[in-house]
N, C-alpha and C positions, 0 to 999 in steps of 0.2 A: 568513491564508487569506481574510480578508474584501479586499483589496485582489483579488486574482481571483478572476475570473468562470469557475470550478471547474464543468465539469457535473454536475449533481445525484451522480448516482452516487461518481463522484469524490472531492465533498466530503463525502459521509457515508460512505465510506470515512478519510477521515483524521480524522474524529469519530469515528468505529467506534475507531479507532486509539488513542485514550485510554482506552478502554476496556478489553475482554476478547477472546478470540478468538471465543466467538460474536455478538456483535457484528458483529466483521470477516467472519465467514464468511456472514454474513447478506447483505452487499453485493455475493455473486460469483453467477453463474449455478450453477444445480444439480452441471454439470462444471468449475464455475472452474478458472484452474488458476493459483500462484503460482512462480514461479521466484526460490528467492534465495540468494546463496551456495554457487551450484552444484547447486541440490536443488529438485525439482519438487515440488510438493505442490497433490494435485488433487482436488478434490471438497471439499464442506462441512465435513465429517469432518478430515481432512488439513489444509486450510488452520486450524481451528479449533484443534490441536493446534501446527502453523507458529507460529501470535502467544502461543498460552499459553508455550509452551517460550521462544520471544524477551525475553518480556516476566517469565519466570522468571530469562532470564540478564541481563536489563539493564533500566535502567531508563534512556527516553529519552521525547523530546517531536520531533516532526517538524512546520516550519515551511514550507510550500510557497510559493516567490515567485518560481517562472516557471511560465508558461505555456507548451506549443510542441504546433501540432501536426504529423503528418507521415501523410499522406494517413486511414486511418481510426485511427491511432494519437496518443492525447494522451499525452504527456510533461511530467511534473510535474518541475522540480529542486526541492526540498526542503533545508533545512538539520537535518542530525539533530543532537541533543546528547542528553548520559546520560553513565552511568558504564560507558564501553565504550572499548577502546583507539582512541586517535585524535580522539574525540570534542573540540570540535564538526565532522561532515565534511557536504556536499553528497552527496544521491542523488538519482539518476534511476530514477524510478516511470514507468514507459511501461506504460500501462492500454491493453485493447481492450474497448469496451462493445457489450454484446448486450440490447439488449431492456432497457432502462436497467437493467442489472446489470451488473458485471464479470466480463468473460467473460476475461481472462487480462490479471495484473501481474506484470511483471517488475523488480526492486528491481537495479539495479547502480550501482556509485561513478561 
């Protein structure tokens, strides 16, 4: 993560990420909203619940080494590893920032 120039919010989201779910929910706007695996999860509450349940079912480390952006959307690819089927795979995090908080992440392969 130190090799990119991650916007603040960004990158203390995937520090949040070693962490706990409040933590993570700390880094989204009051209405965040996360999309992942098909399932929305919106509000502080919601998403906080989101990374506890994830990080109940697995244990991983998330490595971001692109950059991209595409008009007010940053796209992170990331390489995930854990004890999860498939592991080690590539996701795409495409974050929209509000008011330097995260105002909606979407996690897809």
């Amino acid at each position: 993560m130190k090799d990119l120039d991650l916007p603040e919010p960004i990158a203390a989201y995937f520090d949040a990420d070693r962490h706990d779910g409040q933590a993570v929910a700390r880094c989204f706007t009051r209405e965040g909203v996360v999309l992942d695996e098909g399932k929305a999860h919106s509000g502080h509450d919601a998403i906080e619940a989101w990374k506890n349940e994830s990080a109940a079912k697995y244990s991983y480390t998330a490595k971001p080494h692109t950059l991209q952006t595409q008009g007010s959307v940053y796209i992170v690819t990331s390489q995930v590893s854990g004890d999860f089927p498939g592991s080690p795979l590539d996701l795409r995090y495409a974050f929209i920032l509000e008011r330097g908080r995260i105002a909606s992440l979407e996690i897809a392969p």
